[in-house]
C-alpha positions as CSV (number, residue, x, y, z in Angstrom):
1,X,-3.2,-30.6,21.2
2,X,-2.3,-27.7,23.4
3,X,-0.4,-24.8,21.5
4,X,2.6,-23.2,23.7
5,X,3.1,-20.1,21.4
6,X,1.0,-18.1,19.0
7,X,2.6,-15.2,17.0
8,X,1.4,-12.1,14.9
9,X,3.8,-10.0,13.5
10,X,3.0,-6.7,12.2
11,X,5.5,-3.8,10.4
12,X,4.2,-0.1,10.6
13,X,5.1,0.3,7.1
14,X,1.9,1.3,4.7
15,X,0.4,-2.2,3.7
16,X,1.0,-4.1,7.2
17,X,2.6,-7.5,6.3
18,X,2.3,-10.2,8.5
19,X,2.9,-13.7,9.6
20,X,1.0,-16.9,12.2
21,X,3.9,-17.5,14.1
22,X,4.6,-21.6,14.6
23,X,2.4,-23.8,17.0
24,X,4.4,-26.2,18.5
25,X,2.9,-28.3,21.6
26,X,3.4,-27.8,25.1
27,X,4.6,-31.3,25.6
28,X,7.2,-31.3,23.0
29,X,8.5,-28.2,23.5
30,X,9.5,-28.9,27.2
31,X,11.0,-31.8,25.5
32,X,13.0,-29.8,22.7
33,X,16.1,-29.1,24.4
34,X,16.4,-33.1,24.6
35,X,16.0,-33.2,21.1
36,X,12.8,-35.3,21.1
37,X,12.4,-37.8,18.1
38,X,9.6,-35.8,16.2
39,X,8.0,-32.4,17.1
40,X,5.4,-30.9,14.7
41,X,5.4,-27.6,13.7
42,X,2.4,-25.6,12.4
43,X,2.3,-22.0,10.6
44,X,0.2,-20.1,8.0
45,X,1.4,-16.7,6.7
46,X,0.5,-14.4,3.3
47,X,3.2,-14.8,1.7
48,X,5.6,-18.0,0.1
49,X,5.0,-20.7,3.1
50,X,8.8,-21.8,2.6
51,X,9.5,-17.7,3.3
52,X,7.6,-17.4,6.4
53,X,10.1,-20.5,7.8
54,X,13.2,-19.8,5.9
55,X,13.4,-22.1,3.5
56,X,15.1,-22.5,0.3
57,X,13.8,-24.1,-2.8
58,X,11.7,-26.7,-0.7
59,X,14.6,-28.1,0.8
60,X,15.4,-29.7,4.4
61,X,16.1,-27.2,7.2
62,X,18.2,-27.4,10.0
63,X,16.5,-26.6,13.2
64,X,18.8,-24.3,14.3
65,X,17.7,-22.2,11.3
66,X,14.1,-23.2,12.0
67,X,13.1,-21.3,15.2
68,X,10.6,-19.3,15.6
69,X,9.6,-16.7,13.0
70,X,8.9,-14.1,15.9
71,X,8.9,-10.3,13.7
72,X,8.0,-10.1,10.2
73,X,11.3,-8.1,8.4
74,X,11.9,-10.9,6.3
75,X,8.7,-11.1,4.8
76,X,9.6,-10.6,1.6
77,X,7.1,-12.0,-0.7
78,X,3.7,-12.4,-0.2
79,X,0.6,-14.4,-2.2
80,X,-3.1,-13.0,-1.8
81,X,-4.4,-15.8,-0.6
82,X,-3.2,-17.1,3.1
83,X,-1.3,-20.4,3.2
84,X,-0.3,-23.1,5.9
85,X,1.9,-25.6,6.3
86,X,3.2,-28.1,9.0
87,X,7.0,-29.0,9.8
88,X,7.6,-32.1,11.5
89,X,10.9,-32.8,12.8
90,X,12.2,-35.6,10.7
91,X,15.5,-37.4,12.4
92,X,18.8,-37.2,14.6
93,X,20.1,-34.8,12.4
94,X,17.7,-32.0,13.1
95,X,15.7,-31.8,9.6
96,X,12.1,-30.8,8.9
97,X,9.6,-32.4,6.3
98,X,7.4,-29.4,5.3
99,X,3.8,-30.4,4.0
100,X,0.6,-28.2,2.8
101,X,-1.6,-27.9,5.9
102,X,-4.7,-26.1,4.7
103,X,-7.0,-28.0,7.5
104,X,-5.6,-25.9,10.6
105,X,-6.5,-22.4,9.0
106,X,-10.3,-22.2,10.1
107,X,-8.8,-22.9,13.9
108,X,-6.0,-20.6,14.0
109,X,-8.4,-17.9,12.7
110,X,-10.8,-19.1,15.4
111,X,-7.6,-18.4,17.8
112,X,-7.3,-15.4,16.6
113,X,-11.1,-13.9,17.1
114,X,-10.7,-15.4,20.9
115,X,-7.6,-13.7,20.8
116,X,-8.4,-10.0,22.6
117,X,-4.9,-8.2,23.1
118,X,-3.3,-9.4,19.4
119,X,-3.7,-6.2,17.8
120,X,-3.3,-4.0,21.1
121,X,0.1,-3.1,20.7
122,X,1.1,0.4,18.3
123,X,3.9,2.6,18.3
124,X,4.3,6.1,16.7
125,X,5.9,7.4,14.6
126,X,6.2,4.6,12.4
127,X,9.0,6.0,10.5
128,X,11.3,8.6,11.2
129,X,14.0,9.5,8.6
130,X,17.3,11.1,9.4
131,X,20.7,12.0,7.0
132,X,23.7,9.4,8.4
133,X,25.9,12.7,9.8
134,X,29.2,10.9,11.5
135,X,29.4,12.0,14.9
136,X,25.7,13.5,15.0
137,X,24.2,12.7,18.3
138,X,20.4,12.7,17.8
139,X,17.0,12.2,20.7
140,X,14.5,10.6,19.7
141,X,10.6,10.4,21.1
142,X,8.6,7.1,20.8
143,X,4.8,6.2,22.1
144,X,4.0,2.9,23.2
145,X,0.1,3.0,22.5
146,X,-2.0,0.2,24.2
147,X,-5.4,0.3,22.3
148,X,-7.4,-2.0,23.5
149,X,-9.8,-2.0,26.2
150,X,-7.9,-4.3,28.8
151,X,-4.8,-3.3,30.4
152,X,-2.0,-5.1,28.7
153,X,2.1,-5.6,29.2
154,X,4.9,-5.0,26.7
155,X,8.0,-5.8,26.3
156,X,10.7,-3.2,24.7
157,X,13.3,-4.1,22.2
158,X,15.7,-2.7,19.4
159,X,17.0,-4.1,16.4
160,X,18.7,-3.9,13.1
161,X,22.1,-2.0,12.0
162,X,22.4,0.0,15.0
163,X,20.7,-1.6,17.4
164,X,24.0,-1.6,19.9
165,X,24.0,2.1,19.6
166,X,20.2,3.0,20.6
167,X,19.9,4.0,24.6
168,X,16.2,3.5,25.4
169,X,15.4,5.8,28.9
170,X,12.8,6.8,30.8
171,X,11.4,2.7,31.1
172,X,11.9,0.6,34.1
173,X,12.2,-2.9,32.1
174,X,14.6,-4.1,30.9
175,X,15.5,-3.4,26.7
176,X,16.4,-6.3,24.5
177,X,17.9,-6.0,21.7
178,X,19.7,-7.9,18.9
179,X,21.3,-7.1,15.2
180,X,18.2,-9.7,13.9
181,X,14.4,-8.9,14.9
182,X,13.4,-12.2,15.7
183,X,16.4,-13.1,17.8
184,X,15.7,-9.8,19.6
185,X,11.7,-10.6,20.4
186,X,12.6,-14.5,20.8
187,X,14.9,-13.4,23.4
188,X,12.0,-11.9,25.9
189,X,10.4,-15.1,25.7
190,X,13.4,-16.7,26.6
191,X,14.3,-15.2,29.2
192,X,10.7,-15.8,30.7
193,X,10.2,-19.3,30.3
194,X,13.4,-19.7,32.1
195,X,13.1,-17.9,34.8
196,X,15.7,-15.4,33.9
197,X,13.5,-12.2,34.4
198,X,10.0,-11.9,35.9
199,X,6.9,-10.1,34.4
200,X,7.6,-6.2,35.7
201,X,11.2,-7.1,34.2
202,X,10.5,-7.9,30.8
203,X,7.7,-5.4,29.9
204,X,5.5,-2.5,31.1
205,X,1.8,-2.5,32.0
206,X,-0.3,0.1,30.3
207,X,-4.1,0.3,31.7
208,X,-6.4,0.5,28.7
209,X,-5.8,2.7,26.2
210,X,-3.1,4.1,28.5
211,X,0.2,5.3,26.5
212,X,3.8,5.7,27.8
213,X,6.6,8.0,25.9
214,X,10.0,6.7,25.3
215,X,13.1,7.9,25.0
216,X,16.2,7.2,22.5
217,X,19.3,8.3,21.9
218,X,22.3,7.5,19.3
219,X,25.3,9.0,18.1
220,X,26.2,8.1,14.5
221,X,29.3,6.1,13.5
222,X,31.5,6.7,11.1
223,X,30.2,6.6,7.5
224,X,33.2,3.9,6.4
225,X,31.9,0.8,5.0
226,X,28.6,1.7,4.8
227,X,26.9,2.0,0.7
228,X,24.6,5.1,-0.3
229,X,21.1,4.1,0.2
230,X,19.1,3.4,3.5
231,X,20.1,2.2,6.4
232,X,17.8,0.7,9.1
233,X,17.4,0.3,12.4
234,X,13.8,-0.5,14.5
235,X,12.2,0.2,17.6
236,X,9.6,-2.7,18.6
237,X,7.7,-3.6,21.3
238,X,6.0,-7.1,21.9
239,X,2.5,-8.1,23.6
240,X,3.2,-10.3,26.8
241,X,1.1,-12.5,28.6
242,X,-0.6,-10.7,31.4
243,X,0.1,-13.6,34.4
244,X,3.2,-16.0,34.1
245,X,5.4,-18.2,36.7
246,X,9.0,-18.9,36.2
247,X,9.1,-22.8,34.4
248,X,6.0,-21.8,32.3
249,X,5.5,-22.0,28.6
250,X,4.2,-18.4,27.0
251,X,0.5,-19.1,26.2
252,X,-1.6,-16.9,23.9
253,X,-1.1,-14.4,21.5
254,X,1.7,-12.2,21.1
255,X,1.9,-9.0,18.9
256,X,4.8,-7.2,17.4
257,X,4.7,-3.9,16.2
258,X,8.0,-2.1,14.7
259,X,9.0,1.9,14.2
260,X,11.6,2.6,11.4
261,X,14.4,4.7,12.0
262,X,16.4,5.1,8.8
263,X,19.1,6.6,7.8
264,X,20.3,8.1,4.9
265,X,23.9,7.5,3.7
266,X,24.8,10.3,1.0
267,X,26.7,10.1,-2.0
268,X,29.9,10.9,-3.0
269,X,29.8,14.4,-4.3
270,X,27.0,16.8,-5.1
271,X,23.3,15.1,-5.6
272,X,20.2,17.3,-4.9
273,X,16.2,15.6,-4.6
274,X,13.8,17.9,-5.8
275,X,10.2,17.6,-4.7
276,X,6.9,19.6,-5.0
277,X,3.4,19.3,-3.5
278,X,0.9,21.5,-5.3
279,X,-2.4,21.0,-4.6
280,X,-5.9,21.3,-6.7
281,X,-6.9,24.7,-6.4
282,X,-10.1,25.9,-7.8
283,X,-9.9,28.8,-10.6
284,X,-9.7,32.3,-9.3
285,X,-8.2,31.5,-6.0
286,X,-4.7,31.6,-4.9
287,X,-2.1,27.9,-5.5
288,X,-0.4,27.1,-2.8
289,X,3.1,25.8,-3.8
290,X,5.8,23.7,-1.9
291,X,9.4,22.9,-3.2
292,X,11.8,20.6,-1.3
293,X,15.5,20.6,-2.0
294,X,18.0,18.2,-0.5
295,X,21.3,17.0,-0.2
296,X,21.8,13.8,-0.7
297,X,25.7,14.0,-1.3
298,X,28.1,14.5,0.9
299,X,29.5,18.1,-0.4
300,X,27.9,21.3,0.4
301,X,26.7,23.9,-2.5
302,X,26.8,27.6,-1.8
303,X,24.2,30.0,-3.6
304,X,22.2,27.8,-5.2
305,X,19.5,29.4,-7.3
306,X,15.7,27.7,-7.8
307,X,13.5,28.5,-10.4
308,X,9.9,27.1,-11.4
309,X,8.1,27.4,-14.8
310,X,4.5,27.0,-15.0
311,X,3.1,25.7,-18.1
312,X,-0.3,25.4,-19.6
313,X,-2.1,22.3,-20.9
314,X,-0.2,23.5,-24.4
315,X,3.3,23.4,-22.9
316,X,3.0,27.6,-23.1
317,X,5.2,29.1,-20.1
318,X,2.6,31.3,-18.2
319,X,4.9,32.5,-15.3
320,X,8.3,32.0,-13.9
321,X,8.8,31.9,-10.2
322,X,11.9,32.7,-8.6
323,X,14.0,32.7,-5.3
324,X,16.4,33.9,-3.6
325,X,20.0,32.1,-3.8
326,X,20.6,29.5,-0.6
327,X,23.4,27.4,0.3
328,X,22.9,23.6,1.3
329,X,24.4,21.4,3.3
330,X,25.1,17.7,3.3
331,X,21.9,16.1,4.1
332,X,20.0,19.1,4.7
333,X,16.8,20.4,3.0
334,X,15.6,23.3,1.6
335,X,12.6,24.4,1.6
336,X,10.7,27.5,-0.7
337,X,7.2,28.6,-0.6
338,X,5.1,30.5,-3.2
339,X,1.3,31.6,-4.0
340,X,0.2,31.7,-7.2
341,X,-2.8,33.7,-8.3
342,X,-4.8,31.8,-10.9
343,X,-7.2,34.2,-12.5
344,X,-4.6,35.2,-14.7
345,X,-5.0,31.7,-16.6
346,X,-8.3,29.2,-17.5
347,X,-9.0,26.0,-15.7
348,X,-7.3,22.8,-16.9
349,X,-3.9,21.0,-16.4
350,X,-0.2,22.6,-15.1
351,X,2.9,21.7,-14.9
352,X,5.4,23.1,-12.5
353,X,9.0,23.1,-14.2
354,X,11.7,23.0,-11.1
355,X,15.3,23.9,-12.1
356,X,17.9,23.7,-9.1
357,X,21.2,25.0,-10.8
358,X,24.8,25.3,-8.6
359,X,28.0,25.1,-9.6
360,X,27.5,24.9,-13.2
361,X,25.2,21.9,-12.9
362,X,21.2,22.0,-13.0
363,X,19.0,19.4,-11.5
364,X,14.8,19.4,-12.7
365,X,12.1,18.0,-12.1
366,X,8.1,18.6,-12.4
367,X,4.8,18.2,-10.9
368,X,0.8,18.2,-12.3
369,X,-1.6,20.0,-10.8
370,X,-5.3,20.9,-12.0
371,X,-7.1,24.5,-11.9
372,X,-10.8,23.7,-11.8
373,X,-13.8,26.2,-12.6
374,X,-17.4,25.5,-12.0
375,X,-17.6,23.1,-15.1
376,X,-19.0,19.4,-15.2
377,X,-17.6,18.1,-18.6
378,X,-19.8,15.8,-20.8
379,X,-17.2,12.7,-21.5
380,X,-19.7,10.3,-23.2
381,X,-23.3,9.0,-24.0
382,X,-23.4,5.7,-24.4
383,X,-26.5,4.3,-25.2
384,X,-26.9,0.0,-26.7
385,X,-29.6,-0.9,-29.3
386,X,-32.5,-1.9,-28.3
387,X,-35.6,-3.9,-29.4
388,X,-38.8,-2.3,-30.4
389,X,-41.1,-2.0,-27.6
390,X,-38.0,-2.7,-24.8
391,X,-36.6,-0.2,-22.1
392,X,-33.5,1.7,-23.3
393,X,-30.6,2.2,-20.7
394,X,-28.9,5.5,-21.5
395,X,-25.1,5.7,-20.0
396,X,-23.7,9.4,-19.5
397,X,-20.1,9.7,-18.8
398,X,-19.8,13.7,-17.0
399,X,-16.1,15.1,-15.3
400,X,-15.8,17.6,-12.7
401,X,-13.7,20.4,-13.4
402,X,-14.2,22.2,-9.8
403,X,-12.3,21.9,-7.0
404,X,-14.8,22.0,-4.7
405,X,-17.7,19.5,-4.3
406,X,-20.8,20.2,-6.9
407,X,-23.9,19.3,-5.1
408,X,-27.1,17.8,-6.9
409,X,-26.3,16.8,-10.4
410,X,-28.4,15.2,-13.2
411,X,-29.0,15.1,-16.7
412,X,-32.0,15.8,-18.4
413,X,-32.6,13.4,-21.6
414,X,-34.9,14.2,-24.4
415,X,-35.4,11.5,-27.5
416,X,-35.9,13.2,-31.0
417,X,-36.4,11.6,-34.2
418,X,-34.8,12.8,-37.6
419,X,-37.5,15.1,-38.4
420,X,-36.7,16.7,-34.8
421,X,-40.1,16.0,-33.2
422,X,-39.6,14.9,-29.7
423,X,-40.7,11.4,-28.9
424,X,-39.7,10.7,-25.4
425,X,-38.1,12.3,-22.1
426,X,-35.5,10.4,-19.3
427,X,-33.8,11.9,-16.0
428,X,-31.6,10.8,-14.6
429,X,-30.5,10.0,-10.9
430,X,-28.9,13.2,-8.8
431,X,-25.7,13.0,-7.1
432,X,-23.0,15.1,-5.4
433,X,-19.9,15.1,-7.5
434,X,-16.6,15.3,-5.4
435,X,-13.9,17.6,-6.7
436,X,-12.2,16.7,-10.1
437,X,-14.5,13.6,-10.1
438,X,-15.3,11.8,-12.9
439,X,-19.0,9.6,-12.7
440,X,-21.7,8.2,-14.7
441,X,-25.6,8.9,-14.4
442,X,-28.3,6.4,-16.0
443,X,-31.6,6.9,-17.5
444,X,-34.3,5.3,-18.8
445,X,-36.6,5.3,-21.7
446,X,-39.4,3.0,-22.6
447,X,-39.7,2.9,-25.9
448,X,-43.2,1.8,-26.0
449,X,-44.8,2.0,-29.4
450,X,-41.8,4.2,-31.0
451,X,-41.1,3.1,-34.4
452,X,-38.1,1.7,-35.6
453,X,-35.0,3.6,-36.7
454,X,-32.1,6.0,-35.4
455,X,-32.8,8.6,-33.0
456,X,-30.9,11.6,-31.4
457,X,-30.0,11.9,-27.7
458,X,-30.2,15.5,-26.7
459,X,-28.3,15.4,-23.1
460,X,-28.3,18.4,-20.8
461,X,-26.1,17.6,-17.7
462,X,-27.7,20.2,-14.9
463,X,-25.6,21.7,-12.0
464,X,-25.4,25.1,-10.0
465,X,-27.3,26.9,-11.8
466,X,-25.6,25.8,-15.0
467,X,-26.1,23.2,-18.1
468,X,-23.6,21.2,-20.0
469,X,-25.1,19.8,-23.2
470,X,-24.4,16.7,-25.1
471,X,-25.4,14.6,-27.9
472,X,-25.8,10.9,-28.5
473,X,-27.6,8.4,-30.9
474,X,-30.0,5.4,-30.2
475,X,-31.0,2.8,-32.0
476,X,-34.4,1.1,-31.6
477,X,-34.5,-2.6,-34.2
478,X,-37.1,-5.1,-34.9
479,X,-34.9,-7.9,-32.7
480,X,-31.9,-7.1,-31.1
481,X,-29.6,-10.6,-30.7
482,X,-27.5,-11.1,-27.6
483,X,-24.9,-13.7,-27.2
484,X,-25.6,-15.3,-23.6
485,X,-22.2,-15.9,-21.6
486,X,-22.8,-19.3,-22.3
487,X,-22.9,-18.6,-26.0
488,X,-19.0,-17.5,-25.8
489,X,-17.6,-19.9,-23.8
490,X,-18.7,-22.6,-26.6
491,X,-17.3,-20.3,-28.9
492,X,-14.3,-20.2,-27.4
493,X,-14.2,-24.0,-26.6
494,X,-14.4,-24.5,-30.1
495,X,-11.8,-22.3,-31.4
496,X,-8.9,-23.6,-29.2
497,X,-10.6,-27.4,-30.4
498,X,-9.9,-26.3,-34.1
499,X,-6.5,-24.6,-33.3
500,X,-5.7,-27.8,-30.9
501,X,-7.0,-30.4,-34.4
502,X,-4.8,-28.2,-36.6
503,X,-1.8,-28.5,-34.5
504,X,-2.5,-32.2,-33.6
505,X,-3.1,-33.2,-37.8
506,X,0.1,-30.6,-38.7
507,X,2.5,-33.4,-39.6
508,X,0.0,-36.0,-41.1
509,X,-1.4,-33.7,-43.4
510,X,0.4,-34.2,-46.9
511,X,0.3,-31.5,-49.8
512,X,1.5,-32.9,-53.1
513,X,4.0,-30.8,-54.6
514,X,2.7,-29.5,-58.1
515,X,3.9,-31.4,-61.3
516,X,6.8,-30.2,-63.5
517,X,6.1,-28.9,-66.6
């Protein structure tokens, strides 16, 4: 079988999503426009296979509505595991039977490790976010990134809400665009296969890890008709074959990466978002503390005043930070700034209490953030039975309270018996303990010919010149039993047995109802 199109599409957003595009072969689909008796599909994609091609419930789909899944907005819902299936075209009428295909996945991965340019393609910045102003005329900059090490060709296109409103310059090929992303990408291949548009027309060549900037611009419509929320519009670009004559079919694989361009549609009246960022700071030096106000409404507020409570682990106000009042427009931000000396309090866990009040109205919000001092934290000693004679495994559980990374730390273990004589030592292993980190160190004792009985773990956790100490209990026995995994799943075999009898026997089991006196 010889495969006429491969497909890979890829979103910007954090988790890339995507989708194996349908294999179709090159004999069939020169014959597709003659609607040819039966042409077999195949596809695999992470997510619900009757997603990746549109379908419904398992039902029969047109196949009009069958296409090609070239982009991967619509991939809605994803499985962790990566499925495939094969669509075979069916009758007159233009319906699909949709099987299972797990057999083709080992080749198309194959396909894709041969594949060199199918992750070439990137575009920055992924996302840019803008309030919906009516009338606002905005430019935007874009870079189409080619990261591999071959040169490569790539094909421009817009899509989504706006996507008749976006004026891509400063590129000599031509821009394709469409209110769908697949229609939009299925349209350069298209246009190539027949003969519409040559090579230079449809994409640009970038030389190996070459970039080219783009330019966009768009003037908003009116705001009628359109809901609160986010609205979406995308700048792609798509991975074209390097060579290709007029009456060919596209050969290999193609990438598609997309850049979203939201936009923000406010609300009716006054509504404010309140956001801070304060990071970790170690004890004695200085917070650094960022608060975000915007608009999301459509009216503007005038003196506005924004205070911010800081609390300690007890919910006791230590300071109150204030600023001076500002006025806000609709979908504009506002942004205050503050340092915050923290000798003046002990290490531990803050709060930061925003207030935005205007017009009458207040909006809050808050936001954690830790003071550390030089402090690792004992959490636990954990520490099993063990049998006379055996090696004891001794578990300490130790928390970073510095901001900063706290190089060579250990614990030091010493075993004492009731009377307080010493009877054994452990150390544990060293390690670097990141800021705010929480980790466990192991050590080991041999028991050796240490009687029976309960013994105290005395635990000093060593660090910078300083000790945290700790205290556990071990217990040495005669025998110590241990269930083998084994052991439990008999167990539990013959508890759901008994529960499955009991249920079974419910209705045949007969208690006589006691005599009458």
């Amino acid at each position: 079988m010889f495969f006429s199109s491969f497909k890979v599409g890829i979103t910007t957003e954090t988790f890339p999503k995507f989708s194996l595009a349908i294999f179709k072969t090159k004999l069939e689909r020169k014959a597709g426009r003659k609607r040819f008796a039966k042409t077999t599909f195949l596809g695999c994609g992470r997510e619900r296979v009757g997603s990746l091609f549109g379908l419904k419930g398992g039902k029969p789909l047109h196949r009009k509505t069958a296409g090609f899944p070239f982009g991967s907005q619509n991939n809605s819902v994803f499985k962790r595991r990566l499925s495939c299936v094969s669509i075979t075209y069916a009758n007159a009428e233009g319906f699909y039977a949709v099987k299972p295909h797990f057999s083709i996945l080992l080749s198309i991965l194959l396909l894709l490790t041969l594949t060199a340019t199918v992750f070439a393609v990137g575009i920055r910045p992924a996302r840019l976010v803008y309030p919906f102003q009516e009338g606002r005329e905005l430019s935007l900059e874009y870079t189409v990134i080619n990261r591999a090490s071959v040169g490569a060709r790539f094909a421009i296109y817009v899509c989504g809400t706006f996507y008749d409103k976006i004026q891509i310059t400063d590129v000599s090929s031509t821009i394709f665009s469409d209110l769908d992303c697949t229609a939009a990408q299925r349209k350069v291949i298209n246009q190539l296969e027949d003969g519409d548009i040559t090579l230079d027309q449809a994409g640009i060549f970038l030389n190996p890890h070459e970039e080219k900037g783009l330019r966009a611009k768009i003037t908003m419509p009116a705001v009628t008709g359109f809901q609160p929320g986010i609205v979406e519009t995308r700048v792609g670009t798509v991975d074209l074959p390097l060579t290709f004559k007029p009456g060919e079919t596209v050969v290999g694989g193609i990438a598609a990466v997309e850049a979203q361009l939201w936009f923000k549609v406010p609300y009716q009246g006054k509504r404010f978002l309140l956001a801070a960022d304060v990071p970790d700071v170690e004890w004695g030096k200085k917070a650094k503390i960022k608060m975000t106000v915007t608009s999301e409404g459509t009216e503007e507020v005038k003196n506005a005043v924004l205070t911010a409570d800081i609390m300690d682990p007890l919910g006791v106000r230590k300071d109150r930070l204030s600023f001076d009042p500002k006025d806000i427009a609709s979908g504009e931000s506002a942004e205050y700034n503050a340092l915050w000396d923290t000798k003046q309090v002990d290490p531990g866990t803050y709060k930061l209490l925003m207030r935005f009040s205007f017009d009458g109205q207040a909006v809050t919000h808050e936001q954690e953030f830790r003071i550390g001092g030089l402090e690792v934290a004992i959490t636990g000693i954990d520490a099993q039975p063990v049998a006379k004679g055996g090696i004891a495994k001794i578990v300490i559980s130790a928390s970073s309270k510095w901001g900063d990374t706290i190089k060579g730390v250990f614990a030091d273990i010493e075993v004492v018996d009731k009377a307080g004589k010493q009877v054994g030592t452990a150390k544990t292993q060293s390690a670097d303990m990141p800021p705010f980190a929480k980790q466990t160190f192991e050590g080991f004792w041999e028991t050796a010919s240490a009687p029976t009985g309960s013994y105290d773990l005395l635990v000093k956790v060593r660090y910078a010149d300083k000790t945290t100490e700790g205290k556990g209990i071990l217990e040495i026995k005669d025998t110590v039993y241990q269930q083998t995994p084994a052991e439990y799943i008999w167990l539990a075999v013959a508890v759901i047995l008994a529960i499955a009898g009991l249920w079974f026997f419910k209705d045949k089991i007969k208690i006589a109802p006691a005599e009458q006196k």
